[in-house]
C-alpha positions in Angstrom: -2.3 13.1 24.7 -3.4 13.2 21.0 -6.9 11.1 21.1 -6.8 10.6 17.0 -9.7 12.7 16.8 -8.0 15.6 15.6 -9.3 17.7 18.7 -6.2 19.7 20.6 -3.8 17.9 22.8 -4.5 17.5 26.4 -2.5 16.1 29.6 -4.0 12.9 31.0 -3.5 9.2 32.6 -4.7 6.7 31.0 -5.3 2.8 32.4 -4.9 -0.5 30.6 -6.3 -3.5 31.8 -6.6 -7.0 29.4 -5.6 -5.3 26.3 -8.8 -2.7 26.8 -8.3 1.5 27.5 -10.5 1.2 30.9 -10.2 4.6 32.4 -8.6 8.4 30.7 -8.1 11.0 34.1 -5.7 13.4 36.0 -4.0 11.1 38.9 -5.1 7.7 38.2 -2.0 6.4 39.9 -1.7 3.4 38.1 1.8 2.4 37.9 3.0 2.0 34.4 5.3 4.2 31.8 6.3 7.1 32.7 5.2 9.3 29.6 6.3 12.7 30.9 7.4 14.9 27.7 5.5 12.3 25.4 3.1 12.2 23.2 0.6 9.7 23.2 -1.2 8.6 20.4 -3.4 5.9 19.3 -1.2 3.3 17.1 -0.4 4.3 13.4 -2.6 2.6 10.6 -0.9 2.1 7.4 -4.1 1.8 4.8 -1.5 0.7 1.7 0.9 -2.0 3.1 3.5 -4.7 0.9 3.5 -6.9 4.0 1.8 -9.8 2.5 4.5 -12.3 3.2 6.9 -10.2 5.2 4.5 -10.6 8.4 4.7 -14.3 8.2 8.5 -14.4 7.1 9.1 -12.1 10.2 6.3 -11.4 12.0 7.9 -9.1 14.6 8.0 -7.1 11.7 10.5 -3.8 13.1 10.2 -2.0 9.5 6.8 -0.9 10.3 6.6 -1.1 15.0 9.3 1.0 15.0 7.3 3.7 12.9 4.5 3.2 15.4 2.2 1.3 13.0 0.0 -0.8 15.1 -2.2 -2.2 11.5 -2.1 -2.7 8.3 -4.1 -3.0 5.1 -2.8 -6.2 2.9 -4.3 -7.6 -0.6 -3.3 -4.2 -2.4 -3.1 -2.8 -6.0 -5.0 -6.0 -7.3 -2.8 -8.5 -6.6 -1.9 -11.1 -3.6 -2.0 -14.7 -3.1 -5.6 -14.6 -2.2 -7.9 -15.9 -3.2 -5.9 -18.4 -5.7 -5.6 -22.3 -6.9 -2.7 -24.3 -7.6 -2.7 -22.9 -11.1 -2.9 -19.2 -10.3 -1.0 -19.0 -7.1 2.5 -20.0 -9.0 1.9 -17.2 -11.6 1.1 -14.7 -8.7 4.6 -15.6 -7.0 6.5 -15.3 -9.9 4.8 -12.1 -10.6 5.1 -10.6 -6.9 8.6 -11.9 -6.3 9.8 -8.4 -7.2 7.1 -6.7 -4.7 7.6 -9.8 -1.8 9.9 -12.0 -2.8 9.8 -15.9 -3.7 11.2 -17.5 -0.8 12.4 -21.1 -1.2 10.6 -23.6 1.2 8.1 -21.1 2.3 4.8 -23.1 2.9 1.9 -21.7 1.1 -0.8 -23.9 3.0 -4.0 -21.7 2.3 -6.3 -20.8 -1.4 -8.9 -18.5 0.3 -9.2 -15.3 1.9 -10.2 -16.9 5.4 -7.3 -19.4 5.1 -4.9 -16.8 4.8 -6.1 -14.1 7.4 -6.0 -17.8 9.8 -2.5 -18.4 9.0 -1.6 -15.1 10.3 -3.6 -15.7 13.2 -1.3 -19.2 13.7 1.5 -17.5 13.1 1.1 -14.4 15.2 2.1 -11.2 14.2 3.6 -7.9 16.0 0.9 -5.9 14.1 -2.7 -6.1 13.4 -3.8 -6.7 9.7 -6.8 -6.6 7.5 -7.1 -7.4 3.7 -8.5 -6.7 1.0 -9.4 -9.1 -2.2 -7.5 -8.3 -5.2 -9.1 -7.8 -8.3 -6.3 -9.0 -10.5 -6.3 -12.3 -8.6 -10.0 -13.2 -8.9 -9.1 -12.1 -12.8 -6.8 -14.9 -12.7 -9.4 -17.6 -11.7 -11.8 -16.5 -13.6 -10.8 -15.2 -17.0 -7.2 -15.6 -17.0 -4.5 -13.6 -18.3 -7.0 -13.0 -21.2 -7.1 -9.2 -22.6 -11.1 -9.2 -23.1 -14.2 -8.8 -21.1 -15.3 -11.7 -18.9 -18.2 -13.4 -20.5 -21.2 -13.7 -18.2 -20.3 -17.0 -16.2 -16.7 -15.7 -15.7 -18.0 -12.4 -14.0 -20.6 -14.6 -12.3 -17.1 -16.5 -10.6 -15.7 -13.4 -9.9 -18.6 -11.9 -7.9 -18.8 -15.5 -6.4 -15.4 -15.5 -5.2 -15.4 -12.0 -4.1 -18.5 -12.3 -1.9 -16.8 -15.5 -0.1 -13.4 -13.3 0.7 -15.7 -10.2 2.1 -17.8 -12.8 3.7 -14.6 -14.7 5.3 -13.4 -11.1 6.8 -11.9 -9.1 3.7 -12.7 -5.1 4.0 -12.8 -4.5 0.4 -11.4 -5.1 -2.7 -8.3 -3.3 -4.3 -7.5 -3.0 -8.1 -4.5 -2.7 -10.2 -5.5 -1.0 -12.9 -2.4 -0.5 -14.7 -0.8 -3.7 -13.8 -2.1 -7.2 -15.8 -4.0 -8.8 -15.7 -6.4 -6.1 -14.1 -5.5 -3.2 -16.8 -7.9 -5.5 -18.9 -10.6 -4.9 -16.6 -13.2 -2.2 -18.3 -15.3 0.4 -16.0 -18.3 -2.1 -16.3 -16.7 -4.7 -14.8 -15.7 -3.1 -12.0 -19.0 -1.7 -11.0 -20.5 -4.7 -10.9 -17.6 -6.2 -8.6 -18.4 -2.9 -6.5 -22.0 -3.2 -6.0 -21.1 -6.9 -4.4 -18.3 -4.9 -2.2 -20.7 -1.9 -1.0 -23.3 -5.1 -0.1 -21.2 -5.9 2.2 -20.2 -2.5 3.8 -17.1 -2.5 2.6 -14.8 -0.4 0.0 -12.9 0.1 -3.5 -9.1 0.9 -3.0 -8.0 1.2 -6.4 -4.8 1.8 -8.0 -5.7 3.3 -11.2 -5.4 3.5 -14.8 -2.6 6.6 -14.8 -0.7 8.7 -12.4 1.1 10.3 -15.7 -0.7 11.6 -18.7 -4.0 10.4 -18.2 -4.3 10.7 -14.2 -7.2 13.3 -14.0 -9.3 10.8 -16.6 -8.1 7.8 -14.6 -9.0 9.5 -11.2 -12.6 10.3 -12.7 -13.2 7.1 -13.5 -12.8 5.7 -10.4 -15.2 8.1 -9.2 -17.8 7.8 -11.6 -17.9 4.0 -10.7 -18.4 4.7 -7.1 -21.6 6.7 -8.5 -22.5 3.8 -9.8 -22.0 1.3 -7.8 -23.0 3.1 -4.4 -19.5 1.8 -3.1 -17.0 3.8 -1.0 -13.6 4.4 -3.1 -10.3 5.2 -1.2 -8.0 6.4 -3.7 -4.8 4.5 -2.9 -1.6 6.4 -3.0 -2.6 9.3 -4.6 -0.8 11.7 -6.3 -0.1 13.7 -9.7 3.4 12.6 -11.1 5.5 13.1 -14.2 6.5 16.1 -15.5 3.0 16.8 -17.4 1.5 17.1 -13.7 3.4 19.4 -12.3 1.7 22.0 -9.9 -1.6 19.9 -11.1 -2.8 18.6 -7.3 -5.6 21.2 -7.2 -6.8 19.8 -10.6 -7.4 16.2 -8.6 -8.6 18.1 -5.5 -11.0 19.9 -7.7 -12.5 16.2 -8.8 -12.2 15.3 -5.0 -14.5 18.0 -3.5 -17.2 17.8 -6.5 -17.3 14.2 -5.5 -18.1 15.0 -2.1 -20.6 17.5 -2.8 -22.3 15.7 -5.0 -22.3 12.8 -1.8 -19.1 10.0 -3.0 -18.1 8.4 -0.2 -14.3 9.1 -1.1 -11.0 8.7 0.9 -7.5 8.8 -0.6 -4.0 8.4 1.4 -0.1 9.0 0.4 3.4 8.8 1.3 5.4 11.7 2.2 8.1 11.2 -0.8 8.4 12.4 -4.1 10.0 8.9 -6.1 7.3 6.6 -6.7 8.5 2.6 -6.5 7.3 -0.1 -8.6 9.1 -3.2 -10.7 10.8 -2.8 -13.9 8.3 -5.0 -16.0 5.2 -2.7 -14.7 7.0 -0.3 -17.5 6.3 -2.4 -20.0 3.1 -1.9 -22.4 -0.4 -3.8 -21.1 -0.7 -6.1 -24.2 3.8 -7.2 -24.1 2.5 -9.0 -20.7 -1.2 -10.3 -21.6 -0.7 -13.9 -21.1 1.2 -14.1 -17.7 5.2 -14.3 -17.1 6.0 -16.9 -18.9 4.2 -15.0 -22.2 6.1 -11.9 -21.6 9.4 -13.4 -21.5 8.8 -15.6 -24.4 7.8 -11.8 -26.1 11.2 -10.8 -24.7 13.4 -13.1 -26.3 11.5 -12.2 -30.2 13.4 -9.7 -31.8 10.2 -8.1 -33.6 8.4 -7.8 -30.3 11.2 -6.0 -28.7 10.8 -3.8 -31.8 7.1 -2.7 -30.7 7.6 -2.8 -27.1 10.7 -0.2 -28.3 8.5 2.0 -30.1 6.0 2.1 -27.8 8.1 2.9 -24.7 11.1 5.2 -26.3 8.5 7.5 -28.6 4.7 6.7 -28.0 4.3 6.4 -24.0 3.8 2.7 -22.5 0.3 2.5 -20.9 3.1 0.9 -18.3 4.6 4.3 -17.9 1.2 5.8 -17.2 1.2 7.1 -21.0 4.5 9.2 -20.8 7.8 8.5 -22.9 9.7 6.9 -20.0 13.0 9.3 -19.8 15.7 6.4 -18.3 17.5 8.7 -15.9 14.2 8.6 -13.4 14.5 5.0 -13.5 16.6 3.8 -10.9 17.3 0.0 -9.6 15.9 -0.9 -5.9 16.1 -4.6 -6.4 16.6 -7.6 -8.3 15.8 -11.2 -7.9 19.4 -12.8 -9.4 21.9 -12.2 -6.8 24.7 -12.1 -10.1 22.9 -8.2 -10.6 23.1 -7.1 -7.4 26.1 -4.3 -8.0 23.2 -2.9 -10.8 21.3 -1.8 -7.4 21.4 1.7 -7.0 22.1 2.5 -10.0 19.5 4.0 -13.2 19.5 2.7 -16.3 20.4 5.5 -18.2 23.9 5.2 -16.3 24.4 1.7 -17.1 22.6 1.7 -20.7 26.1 5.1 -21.2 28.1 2.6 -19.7 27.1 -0.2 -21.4 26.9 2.1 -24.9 23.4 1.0 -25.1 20.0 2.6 -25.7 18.2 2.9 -22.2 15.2 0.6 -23.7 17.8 -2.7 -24.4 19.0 -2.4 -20.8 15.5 -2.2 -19.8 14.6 -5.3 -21.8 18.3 -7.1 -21.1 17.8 -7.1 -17.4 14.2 -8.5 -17.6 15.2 -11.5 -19.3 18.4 -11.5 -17.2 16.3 -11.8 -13.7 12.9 -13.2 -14.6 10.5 -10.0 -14.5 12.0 -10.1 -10.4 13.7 -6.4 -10.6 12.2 -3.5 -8.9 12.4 0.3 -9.3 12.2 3.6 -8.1 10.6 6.4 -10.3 12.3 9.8 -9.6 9.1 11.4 -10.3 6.9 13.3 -8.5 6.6 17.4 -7.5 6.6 18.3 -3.7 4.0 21.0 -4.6 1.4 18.3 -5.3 2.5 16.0 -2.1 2.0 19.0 0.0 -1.3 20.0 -1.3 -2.6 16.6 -1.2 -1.9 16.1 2.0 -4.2 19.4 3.4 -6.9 17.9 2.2 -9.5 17.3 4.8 -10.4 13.4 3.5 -6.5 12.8 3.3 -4.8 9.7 5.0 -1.6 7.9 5.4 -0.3 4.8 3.7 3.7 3.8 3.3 3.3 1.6 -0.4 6.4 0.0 1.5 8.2 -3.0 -0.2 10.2 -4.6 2.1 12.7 -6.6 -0.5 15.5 -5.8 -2.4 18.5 -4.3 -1.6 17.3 -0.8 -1.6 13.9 -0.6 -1.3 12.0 2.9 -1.0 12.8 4.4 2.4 9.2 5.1 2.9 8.8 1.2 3.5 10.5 2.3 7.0 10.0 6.2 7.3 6.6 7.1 6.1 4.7 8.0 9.8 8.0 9.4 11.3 8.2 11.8 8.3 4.6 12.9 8.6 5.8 14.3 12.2 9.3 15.3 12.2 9.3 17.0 8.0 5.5 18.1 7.5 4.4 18.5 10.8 7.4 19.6 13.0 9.6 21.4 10.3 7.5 22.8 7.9 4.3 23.0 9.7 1.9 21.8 7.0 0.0 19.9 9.6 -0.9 20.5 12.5 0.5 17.6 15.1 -3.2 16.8 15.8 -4.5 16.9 11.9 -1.4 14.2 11.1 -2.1 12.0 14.0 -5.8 12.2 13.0 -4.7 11.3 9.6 -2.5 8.0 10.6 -5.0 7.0 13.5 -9.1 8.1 13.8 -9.4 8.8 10.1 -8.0 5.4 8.5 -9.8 3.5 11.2 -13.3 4.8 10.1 -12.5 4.3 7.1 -11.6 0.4 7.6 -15.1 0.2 9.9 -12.8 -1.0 12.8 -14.9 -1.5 15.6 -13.4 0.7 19.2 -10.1 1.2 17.3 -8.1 4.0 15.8 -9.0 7.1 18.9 -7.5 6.8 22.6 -11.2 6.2 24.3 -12.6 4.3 27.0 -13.4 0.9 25.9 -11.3 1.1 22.9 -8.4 -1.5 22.6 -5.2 -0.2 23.5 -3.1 0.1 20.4 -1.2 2.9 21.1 2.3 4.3 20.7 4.7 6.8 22.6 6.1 9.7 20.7 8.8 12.3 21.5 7.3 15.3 19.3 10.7 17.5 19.6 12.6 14.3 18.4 10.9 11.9 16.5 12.1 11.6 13.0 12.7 9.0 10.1 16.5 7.9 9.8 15.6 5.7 6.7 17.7 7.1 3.5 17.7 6.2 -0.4 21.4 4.6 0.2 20.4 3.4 3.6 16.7 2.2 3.6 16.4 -0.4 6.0 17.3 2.5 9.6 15.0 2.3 12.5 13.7 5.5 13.2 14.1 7.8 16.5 11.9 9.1 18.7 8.9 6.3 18.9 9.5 5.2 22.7 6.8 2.5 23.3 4.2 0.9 20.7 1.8 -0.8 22.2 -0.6 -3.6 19.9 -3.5 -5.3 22.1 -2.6 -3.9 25.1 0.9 -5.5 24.9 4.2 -3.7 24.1 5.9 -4.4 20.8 8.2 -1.7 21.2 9.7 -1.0 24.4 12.1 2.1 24.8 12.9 2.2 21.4 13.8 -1.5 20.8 11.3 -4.0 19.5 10.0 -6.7 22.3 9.8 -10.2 20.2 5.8 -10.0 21.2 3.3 -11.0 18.7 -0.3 -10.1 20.1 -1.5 -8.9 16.7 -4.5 -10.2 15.0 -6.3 -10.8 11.6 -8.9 -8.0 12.0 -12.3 -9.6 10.2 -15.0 -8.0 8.4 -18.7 -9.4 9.2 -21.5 -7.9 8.8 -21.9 -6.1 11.5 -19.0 -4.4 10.7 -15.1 -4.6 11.9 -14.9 -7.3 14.0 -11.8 -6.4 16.1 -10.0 -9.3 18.5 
């Protein structure tokens, strides 16, 4: 057994009894699973899940129990569906349908935080979830798509409406810092939204300004407003990328231990990949999408603006592309919304704009018009050097950033824990098997103030999965995504089995996992 503490493996029994861990011992003699030659481990937590819809569209959700993930974190990068209003929540579809898709029919019958954390709880899930309140959405309400500071009453609504999510059970709030409309958020802004999140015990999970030529100055300024604002930051998928980072992790780790010393309540997690994942209109400059979707397509179809957006991406850097030139043959299709594009999928643009004998930046602006802002991307850009020492870091956690849409969506969305422990752990040894578990289980779960989840301990609830450690390994490929992986034997959510031998059950004992303030409250 590996108890998520990150203290050495041990051999023991251990009893279930109404979804609760009652008794750990030698010869308990319960009958049960027979978990000779397996590991067992409290259940994975994924801290940066794209599951927003998916767990009510399929809420046996296999992409992530067949990894062992037994929670995840929703409401991430500043933007989900809420809190909104009937004005807001048809931009934020239009603008997530590359991220979650835009499902016909679908029936979007809550506005608040509460309302949607109960609609999971109608519709049962196989996992358990918590959420966090986007930024970018309560932008939406409150300032619009407006690229300015909120006047006085505006950032009174925003602390208004974020206080009512924490109070109805959020954990936090995230940020999308280089995605509209929360780029036009300024550092002020956000520690005064912080200081309502830390009165409430929970935390900042932002995705920042840069991960390109300004990710050291982005990175420091997330960490200067938890200074200020006495609030706990997670730094959400975080990494050094682009060629001008190259071999630059200890630069970020540098910024990460003075933080500590100085007494920052800071956290950070990442996926064990080097291509980052977005959707082609993130690339474009902040101001070409101020306004909303329909304002950056009506941009899109004026030659002069194309001009400037052009310019900007092709020779001064889009603050889209994190403040690089955006070289095309890193820029490969995952996705699109039209089915007409599909055979683009797979495919970068600088093949298609030699194909097409185009510059890369018209196909770029040719197949946002063509799908509606819907098509999504991976960015051949990161440097295994800077995963790897990221991941050593002793505040270092695990989260997928998994889309789950598209034709070929990242890999990580069903490979991200099985890779931890077959590539890093297993193969390479970067981590120890008890340092990765701690990292997917104990650590994440302090860090979300879950109440008796997160280590195998008595009185804890039994979220728990069964590994193979000399097989378990992710299957998921770039050209196949979507593969199960082996070696996870039995995942266990509540006390009840969502994976049995392999093969997922059907069950759906998951929960909506509450903040209140007394912490975690966890069903």
């Amino acid at each position: 057994m590996v108890d998520g503490s990150g203290a050495d493996r041990y051999r023991a029994d251990v009893r279930i009894e109404r979804g609760l861990i009652t008794a750990i011992g030698r010869g308990l003699g319960a009958a049960g699973v027979d978990a000779d030659g397996l590991v067992l481990a409290p259940g994975f937590i994924d801290l940066h899940a794209h599951s927003d819809l998916a767990l009510l569209r399929e809420p046996e959700h296999p992409a992530k129990v067949t990894q062992g993930v037994t929670c995840e974190v929703l409401g991430q990068d500043g933007l989900s569906y809420a809190p909104a209003d009937d004005t807001t929540l048809p931009a934020l579809r239009r603008q997530l349908a590359g991220w979650n898709g835009d499902p016909e029919g679908f029936d979007w019958d809550w506005r608040t935080v509460g309302e949607y954390l109960d609609r999971l709880d109608r519709t049962g899930t196989a996992v358990n979830a918590c959420y966090l309140v986007p930024h970018g959405s309560l932008r939406m309400l409150a300032v619009g798509w407006a690229n300015r500071a909120p006047e006085p009453a505006e950032l009174d609504r925003m602390r208004t409406l974020l206080a009512q999510g924490l109070a109805e059970g959020a954990v936090g709030m995230s940020s999308g810092l280089s995605y509209t409309p929360g780029m036009y958020a300024g550092t002020a802004e956000l520690v005064e939204l912080c200081r309502v999140v830390a009165r409430y015990g929970g935390f900042h999970a932002p995705h920042q300004r840069s991960y390109g030529a300004g990710a050291l100055e982005g990175y420091a300024e997330m960490v200067e407003i938890a200074r200020q604002s006495g609030c706990p930051v997670h730094l959400t998928h975080a990494t050094m990328n682009f060629g001008v980072n190259r071999g630059r992790a200890g630069e970020l780790l540098d910024l990460v231990d003075r933080a500590l010393a100085d007494g920052v309540d800071l956290t950070l997690d990442s996926y064990p990949y080097l291509p980052g994942s977005t959707t082609l209109a993130a690339l474009l400059p902040g101001r070409a999408t101020e306004g909303g979707p329909a304002a950056t397509l009506e941009r899109l179809a004026d030659r002069d603006q194309c001009e400037r957006i052009r310019y900007e991406v092709e020779e001064k850097g889009s603050d889209g592309c994190h403040g690089v030139v955006t070289d095309w043959a890193t820029v490969q299709l995952s996705g699109v919304g039209d089915a007409g594009l599909t055979g683009l999928v797979g495919r970068t643009v600088a093949e298609l704009a030699a194909e097409q004998r185009r510059s890369g930046t018209e196909v770029f602006l040719d197949l946002l018009r063509r799908d509606g802002l819907a098509t999504t991307v991976l960015q051949h850009v990161g440097h295994e050097e800077n995963v790897r020492a990221i991941m050593r870091h002793r505040v270092h956690t695990v989260g997928s950033d998994g889309l789950l849409t598209g034709a070929r969506p990242h890999p990580r969305a069903w490979g991200t824990f099985p890779r931890y422990l077959a590539r890093y752990s297993r193969e390479l040894g970067v981590l120890t098997l008890e340092e990765t578990v701690a990292r997917m289980t104990g650590r994440p779960a302090a860090r979300l103030g879950l109440d008796r989840r997160g280590l195998i301990a008595p009185g804890h609830h039994a979220d728990l999965v069964l590994f193979d450690p000399r097989t378990v390994q992710d299957t998921a490929t770039f050209e196949q995504p979507r593969l199960a992986a082996t070696g996870i034997e039995h995942v266990y959510v509540n006390g009840t089995a969502v994976v049995r031998q392999g093969r997922t059950t059907g069950a759906r004992p998951g929960r909506a996992l509450r903040r209140t303030d007394r912490g975690t409250r966890a069903l």
